[in-house]
MDAnalysis code that builds the backbone (N, CA, C; Angstrom):
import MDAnalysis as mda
import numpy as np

u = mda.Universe.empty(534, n_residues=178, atom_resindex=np.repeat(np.arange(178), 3), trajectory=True)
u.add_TopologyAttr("name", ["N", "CA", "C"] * 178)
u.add_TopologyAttr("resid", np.arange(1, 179))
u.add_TopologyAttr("resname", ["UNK", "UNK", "UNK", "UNK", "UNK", "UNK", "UNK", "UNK", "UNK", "UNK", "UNK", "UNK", "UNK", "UNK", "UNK", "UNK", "UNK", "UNK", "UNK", "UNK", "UNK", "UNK", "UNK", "UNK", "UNK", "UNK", "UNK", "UNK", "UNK", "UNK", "UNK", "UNK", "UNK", "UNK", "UNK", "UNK", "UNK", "UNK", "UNK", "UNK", "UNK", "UNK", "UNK", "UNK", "UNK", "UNK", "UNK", "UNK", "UNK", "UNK", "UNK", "UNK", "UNK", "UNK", "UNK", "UNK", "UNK", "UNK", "UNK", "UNK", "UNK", "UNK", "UNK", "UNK", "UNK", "UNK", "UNK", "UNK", "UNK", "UNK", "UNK", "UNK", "UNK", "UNK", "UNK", "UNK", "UNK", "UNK", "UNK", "UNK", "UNK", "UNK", "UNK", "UNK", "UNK", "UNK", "UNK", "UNK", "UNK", "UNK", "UNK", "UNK", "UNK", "UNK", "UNK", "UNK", "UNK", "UNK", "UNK", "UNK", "UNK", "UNK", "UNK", "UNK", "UNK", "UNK", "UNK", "UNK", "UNK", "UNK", "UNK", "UNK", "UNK", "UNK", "UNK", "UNK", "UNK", "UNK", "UNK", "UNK", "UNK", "UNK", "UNK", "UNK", "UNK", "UNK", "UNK", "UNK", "UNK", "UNK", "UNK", "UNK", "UNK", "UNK", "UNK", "UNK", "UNK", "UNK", "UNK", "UNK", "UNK", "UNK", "UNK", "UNK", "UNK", "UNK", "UNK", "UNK", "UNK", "UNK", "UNK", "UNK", "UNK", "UNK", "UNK", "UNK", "UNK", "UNK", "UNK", "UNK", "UNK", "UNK", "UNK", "UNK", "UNK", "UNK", "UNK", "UNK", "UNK", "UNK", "UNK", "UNK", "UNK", "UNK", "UNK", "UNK", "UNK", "UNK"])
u.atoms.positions = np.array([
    [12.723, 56.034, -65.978],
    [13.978, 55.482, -65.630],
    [13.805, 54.140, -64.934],
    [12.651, 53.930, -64.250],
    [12.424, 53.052, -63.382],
    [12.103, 51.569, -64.609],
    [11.636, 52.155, -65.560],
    [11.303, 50.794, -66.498],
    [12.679, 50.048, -66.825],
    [13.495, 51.124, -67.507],
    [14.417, 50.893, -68.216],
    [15.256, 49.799, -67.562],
    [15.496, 50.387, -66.188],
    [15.942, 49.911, -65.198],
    [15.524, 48.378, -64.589],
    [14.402, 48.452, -64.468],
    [13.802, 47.556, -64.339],
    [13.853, 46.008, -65.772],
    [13.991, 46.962, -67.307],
    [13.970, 45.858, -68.088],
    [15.409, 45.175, -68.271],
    [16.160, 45.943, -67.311],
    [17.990, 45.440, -67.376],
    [17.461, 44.944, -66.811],
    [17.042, 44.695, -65.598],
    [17.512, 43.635, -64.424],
    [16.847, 42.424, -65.036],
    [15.741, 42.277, -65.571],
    [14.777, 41.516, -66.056],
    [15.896, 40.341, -67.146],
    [16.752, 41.570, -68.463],
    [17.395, 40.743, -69.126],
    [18.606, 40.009, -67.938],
    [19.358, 40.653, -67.560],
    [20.166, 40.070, -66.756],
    [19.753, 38.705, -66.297],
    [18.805, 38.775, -65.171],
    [18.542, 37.248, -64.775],
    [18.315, 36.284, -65.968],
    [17.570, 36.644, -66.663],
    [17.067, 35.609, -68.242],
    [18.788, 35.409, -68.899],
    [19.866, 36.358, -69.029],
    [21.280, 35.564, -69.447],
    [21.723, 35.027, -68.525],
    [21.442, 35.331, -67.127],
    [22.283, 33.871, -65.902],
    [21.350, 32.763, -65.550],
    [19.608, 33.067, -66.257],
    [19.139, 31.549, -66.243],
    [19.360, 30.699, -67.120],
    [19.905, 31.207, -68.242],
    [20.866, 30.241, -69.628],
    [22.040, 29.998, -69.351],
    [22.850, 30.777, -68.543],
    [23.997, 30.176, -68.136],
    [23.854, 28.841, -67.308],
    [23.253, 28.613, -66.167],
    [22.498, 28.027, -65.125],
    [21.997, 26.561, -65.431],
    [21.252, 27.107, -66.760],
    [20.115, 25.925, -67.061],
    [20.945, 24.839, -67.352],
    [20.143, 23.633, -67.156],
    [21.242, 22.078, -67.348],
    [21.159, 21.934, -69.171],
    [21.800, 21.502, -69.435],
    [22.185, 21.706, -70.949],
    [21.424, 19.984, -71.180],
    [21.410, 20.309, -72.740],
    [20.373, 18.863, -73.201],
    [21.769, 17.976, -73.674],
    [21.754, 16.807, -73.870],
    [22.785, 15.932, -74.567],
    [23.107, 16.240, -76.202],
    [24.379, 16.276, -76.467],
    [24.619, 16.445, -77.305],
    [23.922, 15.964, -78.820],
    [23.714, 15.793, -80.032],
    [23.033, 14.558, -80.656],
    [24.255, 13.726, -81.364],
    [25.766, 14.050, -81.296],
    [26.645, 13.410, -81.476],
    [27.030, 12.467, -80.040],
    [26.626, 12.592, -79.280],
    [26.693, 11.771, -78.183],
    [26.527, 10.001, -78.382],
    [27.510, 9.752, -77.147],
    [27.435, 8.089, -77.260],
    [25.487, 7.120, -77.944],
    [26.097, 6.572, -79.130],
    [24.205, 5.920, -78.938],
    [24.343, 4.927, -78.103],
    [22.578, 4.919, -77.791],
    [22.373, 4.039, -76.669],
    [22.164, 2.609, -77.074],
    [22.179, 2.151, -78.407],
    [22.884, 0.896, -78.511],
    [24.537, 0.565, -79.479],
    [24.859, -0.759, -78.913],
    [26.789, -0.627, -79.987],
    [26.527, -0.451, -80.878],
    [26.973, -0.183, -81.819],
    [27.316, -0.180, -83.270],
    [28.563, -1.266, -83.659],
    [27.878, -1.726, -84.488],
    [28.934, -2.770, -84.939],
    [29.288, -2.801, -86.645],
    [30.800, -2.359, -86.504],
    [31.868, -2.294, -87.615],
    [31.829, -3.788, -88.212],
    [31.497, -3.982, -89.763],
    [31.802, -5.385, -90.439],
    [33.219, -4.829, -91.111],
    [34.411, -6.113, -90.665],
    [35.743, -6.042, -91.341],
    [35.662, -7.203, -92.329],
    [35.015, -7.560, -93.767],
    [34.952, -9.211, -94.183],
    [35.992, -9.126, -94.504],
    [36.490, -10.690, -94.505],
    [37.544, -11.091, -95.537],
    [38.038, -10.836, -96.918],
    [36.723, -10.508, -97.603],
    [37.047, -10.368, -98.740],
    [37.187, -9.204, -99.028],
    [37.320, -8.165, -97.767],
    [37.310, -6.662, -98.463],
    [38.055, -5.764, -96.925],
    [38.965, -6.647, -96.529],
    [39.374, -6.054, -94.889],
    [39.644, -4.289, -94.951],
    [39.333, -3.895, -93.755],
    [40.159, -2.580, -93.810],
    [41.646, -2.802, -93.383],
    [42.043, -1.595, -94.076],
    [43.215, -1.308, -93.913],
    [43.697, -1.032, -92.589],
    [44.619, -1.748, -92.447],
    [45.448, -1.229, -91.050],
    [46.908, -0.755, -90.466],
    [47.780, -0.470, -91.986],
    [48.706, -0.191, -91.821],
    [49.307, 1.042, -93.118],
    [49.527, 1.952, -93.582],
    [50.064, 2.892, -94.684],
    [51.214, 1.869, -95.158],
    [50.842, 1.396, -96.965],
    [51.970, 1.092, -97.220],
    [52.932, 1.993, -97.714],
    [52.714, 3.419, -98.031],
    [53.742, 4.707, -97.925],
    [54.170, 4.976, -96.769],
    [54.053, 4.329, -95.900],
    [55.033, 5.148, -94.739],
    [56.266, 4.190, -95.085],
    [57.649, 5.412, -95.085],
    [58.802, 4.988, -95.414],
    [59.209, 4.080, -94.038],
    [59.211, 4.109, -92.955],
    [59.647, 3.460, -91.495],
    [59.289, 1.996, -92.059],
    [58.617, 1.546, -92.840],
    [57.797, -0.039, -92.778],
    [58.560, -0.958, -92.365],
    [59.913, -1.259, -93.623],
    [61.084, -2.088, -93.052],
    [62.162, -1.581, -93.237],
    [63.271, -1.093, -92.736],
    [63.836, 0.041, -93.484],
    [64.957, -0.661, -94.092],
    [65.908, -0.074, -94.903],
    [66.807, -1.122, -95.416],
    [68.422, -0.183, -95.841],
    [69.152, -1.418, -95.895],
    [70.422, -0.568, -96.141],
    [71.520, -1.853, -96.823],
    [71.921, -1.758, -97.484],
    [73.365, -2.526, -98.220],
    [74.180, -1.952, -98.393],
    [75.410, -2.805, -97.791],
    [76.572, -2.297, -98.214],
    [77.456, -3.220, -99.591],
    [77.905, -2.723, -100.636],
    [78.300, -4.137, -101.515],
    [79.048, -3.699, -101.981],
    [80.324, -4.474, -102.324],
    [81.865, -4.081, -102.807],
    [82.170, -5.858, -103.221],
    [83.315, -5.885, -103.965],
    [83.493, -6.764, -105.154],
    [85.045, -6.711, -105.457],
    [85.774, -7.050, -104.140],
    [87.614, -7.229, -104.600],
    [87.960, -7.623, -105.922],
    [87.364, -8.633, -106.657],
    [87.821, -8.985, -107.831],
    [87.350, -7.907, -108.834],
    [87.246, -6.561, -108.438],
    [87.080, -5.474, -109.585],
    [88.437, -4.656, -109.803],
    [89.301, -5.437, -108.861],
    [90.731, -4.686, -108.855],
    [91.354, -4.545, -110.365],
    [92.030, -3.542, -110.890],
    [92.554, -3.397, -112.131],
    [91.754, -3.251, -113.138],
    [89.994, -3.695, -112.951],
    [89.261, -3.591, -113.944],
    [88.827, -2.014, -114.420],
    [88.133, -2.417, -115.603],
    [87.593, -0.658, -115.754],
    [86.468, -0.586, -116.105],
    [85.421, -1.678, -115.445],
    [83.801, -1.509, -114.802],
    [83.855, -2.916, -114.315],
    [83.255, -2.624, -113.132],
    [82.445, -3.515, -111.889],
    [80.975, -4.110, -111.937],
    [80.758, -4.956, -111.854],
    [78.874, -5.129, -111.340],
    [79.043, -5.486, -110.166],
    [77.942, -4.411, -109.362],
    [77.515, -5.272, -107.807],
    [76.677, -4.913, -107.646],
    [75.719, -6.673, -107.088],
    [74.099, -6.243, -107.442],
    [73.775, -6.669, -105.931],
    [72.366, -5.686, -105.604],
    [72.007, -5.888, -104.769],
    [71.247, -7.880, -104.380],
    [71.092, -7.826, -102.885],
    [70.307, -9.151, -103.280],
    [69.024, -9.113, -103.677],
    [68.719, -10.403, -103.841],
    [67.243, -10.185, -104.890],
    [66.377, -9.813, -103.968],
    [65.301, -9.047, -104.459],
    [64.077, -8.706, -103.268],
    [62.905, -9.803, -103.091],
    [62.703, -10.375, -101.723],
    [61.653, -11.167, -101.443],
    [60.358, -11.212, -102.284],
    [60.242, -12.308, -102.127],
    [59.064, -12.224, -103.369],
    [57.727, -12.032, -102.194],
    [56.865, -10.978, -102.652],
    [55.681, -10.407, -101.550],
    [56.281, -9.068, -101.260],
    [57.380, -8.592, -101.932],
    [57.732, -7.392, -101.335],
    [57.972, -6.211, -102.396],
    [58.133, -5.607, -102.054],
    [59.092, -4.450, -103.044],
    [60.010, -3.600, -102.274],
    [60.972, -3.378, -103.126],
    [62.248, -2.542, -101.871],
    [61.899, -1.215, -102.928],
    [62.299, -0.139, -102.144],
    [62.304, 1.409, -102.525],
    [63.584, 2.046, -102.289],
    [64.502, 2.078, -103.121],
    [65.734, 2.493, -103.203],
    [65.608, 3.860, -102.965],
    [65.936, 4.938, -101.768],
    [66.223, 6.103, -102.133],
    [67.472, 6.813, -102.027],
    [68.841, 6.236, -101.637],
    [69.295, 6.646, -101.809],
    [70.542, 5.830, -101.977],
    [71.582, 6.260, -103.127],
    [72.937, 5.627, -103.733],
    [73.903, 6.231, -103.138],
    [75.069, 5.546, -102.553],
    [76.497, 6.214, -102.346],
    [77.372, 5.368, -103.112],
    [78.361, 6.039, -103.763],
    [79.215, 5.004, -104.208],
    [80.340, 5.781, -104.435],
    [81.378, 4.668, -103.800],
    [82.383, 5.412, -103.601],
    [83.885, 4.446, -103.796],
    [84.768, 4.614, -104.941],
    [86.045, 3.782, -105.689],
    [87.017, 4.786, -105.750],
    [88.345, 4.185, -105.316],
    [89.605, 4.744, -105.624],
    [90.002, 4.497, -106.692],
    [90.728, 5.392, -107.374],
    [91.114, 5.352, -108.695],
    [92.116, 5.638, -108.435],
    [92.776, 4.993, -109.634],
    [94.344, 5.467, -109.940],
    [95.364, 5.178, -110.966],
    [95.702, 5.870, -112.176],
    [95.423, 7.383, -111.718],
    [94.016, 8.562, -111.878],
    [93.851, 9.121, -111.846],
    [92.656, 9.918, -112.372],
    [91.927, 9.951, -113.812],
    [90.644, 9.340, -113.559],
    [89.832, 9.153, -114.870],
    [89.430, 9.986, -115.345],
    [88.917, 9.461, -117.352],
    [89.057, 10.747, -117.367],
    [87.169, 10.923, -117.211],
    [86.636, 9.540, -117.311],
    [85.096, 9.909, -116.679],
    [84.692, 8.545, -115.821],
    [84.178, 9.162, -115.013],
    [83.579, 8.032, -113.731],
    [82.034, 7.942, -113.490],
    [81.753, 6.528, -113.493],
    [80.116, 6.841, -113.363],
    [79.562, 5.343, -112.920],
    [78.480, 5.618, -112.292],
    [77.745, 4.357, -112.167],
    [76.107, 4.303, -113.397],
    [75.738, 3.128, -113.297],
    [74.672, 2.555, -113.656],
    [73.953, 2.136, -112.954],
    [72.711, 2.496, -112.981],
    [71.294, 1.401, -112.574],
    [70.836, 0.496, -113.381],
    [71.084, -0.944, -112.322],
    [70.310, -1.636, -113.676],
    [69.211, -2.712, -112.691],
    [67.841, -2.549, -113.271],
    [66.892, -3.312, -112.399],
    [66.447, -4.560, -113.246],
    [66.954, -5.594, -112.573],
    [66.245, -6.822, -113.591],
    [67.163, -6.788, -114.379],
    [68.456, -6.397, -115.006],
    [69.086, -6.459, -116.025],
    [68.602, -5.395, -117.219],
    [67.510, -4.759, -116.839],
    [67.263, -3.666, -117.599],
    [67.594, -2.220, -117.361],
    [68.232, -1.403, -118.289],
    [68.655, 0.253, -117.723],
    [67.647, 1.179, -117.264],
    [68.397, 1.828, -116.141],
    [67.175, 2.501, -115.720],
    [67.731, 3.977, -115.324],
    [69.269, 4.004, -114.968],
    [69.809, 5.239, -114.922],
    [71.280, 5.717, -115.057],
    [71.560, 6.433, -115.218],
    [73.502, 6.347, -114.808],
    [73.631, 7.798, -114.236],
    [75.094, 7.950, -113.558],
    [74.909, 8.873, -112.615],
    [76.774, 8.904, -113.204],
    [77.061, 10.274, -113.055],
    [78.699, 10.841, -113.561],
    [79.260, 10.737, -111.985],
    [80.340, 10.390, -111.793],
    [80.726, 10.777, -110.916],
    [82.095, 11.237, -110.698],
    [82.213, 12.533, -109.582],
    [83.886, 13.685, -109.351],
    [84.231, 12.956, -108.976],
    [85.960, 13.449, -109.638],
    [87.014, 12.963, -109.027],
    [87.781, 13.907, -108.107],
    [87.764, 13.719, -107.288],
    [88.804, 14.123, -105.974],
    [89.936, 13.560, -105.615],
    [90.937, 14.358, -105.762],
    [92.357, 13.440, -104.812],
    [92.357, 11.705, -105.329],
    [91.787, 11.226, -106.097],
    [92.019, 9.777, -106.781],
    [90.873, 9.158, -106.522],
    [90.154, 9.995, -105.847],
    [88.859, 8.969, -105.033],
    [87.392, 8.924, -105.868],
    [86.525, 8.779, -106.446],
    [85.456, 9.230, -106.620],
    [84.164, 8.754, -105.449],
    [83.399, 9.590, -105.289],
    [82.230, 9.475, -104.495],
    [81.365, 10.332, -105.012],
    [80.127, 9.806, -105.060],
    [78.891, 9.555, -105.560],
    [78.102, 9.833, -104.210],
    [77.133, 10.411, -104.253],
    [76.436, 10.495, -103.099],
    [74.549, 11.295, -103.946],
    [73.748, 10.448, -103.950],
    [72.800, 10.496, -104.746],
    [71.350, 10.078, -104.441],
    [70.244, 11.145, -104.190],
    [69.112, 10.701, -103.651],
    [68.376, 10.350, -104.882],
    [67.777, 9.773, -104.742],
    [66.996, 8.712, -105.823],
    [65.813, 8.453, -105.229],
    [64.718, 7.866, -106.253],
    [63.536, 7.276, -105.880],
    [63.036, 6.078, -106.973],
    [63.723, 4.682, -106.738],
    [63.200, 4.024, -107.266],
    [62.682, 2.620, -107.416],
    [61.851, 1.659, -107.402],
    [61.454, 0.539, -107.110],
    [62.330, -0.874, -107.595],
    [61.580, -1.591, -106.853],
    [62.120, -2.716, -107.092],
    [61.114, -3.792, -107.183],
    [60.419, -4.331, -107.090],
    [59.341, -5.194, -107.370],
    [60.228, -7.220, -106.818],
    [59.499, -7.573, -105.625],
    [60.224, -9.593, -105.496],
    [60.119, -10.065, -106.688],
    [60.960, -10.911, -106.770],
    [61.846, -11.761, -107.396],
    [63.056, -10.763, -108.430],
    [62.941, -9.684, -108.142],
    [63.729, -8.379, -109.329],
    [65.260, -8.751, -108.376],
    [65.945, -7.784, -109.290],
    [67.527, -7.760, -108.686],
    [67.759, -6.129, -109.147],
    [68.509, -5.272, -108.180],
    [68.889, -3.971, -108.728],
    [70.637, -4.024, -108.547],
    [70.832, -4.210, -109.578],
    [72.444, -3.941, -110.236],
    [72.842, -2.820, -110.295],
    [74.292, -2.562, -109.713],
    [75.343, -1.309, -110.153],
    [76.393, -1.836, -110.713],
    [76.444, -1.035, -112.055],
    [77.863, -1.307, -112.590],
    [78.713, 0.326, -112.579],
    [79.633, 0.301, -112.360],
    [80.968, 1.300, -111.808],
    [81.454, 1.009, -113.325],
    [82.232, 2.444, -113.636],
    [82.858, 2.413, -114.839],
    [83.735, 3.412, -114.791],
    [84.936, 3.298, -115.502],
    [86.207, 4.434, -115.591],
    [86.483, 4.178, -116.568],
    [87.194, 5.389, -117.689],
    [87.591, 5.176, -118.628],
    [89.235, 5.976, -118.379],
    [90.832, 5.479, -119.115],
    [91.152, 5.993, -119.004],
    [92.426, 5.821, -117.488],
    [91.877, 4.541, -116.795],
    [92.812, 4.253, -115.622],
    [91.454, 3.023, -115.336],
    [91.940, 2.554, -114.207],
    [91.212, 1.155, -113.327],
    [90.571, 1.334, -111.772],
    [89.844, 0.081, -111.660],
    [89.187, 0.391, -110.371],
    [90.174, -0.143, -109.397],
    [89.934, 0.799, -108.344],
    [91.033, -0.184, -107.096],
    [90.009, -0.570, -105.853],
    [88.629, -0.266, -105.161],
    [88.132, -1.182, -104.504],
    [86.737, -0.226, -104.194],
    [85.525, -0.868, -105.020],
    [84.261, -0.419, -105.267],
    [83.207, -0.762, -104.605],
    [82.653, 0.299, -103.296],
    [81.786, 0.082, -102.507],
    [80.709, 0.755, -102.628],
    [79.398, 0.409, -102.715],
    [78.174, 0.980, -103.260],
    [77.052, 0.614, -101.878],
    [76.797, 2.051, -101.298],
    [75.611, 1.524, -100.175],
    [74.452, 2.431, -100.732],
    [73.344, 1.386, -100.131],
    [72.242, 1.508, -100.637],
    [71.235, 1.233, -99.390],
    [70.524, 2.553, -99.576],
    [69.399, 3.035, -98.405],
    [67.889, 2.995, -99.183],
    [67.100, 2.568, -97.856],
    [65.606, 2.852, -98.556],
    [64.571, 1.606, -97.819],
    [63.602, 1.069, -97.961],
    [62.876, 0.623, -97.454],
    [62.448, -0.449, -98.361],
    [62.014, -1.666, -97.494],
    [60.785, -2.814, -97.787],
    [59.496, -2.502, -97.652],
    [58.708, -2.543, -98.629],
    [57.500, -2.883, -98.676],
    [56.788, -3.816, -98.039],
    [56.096, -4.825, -97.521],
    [55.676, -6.198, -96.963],
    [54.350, -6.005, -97.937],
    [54.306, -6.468, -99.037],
    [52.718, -6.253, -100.371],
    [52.187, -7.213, -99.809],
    [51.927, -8.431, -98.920],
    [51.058, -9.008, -98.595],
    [50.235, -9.153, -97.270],
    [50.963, -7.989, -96.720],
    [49.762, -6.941, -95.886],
    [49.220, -5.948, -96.584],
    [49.775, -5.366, -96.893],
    [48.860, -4.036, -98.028],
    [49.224, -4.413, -99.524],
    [47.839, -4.872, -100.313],
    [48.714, -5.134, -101.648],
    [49.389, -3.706, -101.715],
    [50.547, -3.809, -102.655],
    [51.320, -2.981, -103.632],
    [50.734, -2.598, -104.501],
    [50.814, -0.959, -104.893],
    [50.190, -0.429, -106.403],
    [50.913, -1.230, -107.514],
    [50.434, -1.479, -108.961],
    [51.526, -1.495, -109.467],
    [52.226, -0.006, -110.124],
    [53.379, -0.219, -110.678],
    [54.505, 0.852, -111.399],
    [54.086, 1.223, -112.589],
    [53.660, 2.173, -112.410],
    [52.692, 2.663, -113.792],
    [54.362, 2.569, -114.554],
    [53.943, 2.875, -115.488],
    [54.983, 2.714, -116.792],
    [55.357, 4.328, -117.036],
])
């Protein structure tokens, strides 16, 4: 009994002289000379996500009095900076009608080229459009809405438009695959 006894006490001290003992330095530890990061010119790192939506954020509001009595509108956004790209995500659009059409709808048009159209309800004389989207714009481009009713006329056509700037000459821009 006396061994047994004896070989506890033995382990005991040997696990509180490892507790005890001063520990060695890590080998991820600070090195003992700097290290020095090359950023060249011709190949900088990156320092900003050009996917983060916050970048520049953006919003238009655009309406067009002289669409009164008509039965389609264009109202185009302004053109996007050249170095940039805007990211449209989301369309509201919203025209009184009167009297009730018998179809209501907008168009996307980027650059003068088609890119989508969207139906839009009629309520109480009103139509509104309310539409999340995801789509580019590329500087020097223009993104156009044309409003359309068939069936009665427009009485006063306001189209807002949410979504963000790019700045492509801090982070180039991918291009838009096809």
């Amino acid at each position: 009994m006396l061994r047994s006894q004896a070989r506890a006490i033995a382990a005991a001290l040997a696990s509180l002289g490892l507790l005890v003992a001063p520990m060695q330095p890590a080998a991820a530890d600070k090195p003992s000379t700097p290290v020095t990061v090359g950023n060249p010119a011709t190949s900088p790192a990156l320092t900003s996500s050009v996917d983060d939506p916050g970048r520049i954020p953006y919003q238009a509001i655009i309406s067009n009095n002289n669409c009164r009595g008509a039965t389609e509108c264009t109202l185009s956004l302004p053109m996007v900076p050249q170095g940039h790209r805007l990211v449209i995500q989301h369309i509201n659009a919203n025209f009184s009608i009167s009297p009730a059409p018998t179809i209501a709808g907008v168009d996307l048009d980027i650059n003068n080229s088609y890119t989508a159209s969207f139906i839009s309800p009629t309520i109480n004389g009103f139509n509104i459009l309310d539409q999340s989207v995801q789509f580019y714009v590329d500087g020097g481009n223009t993104a156009s809405f044309f409003e359309f009713v068939t069936g009665t006329t427009l009485v006063f056509p306001v189209i807002t438009v949410t979504g963000y700037l790019l700045d492509c000459t801090v982070n180039q821009c991918a291009p838009i695959a096809p």
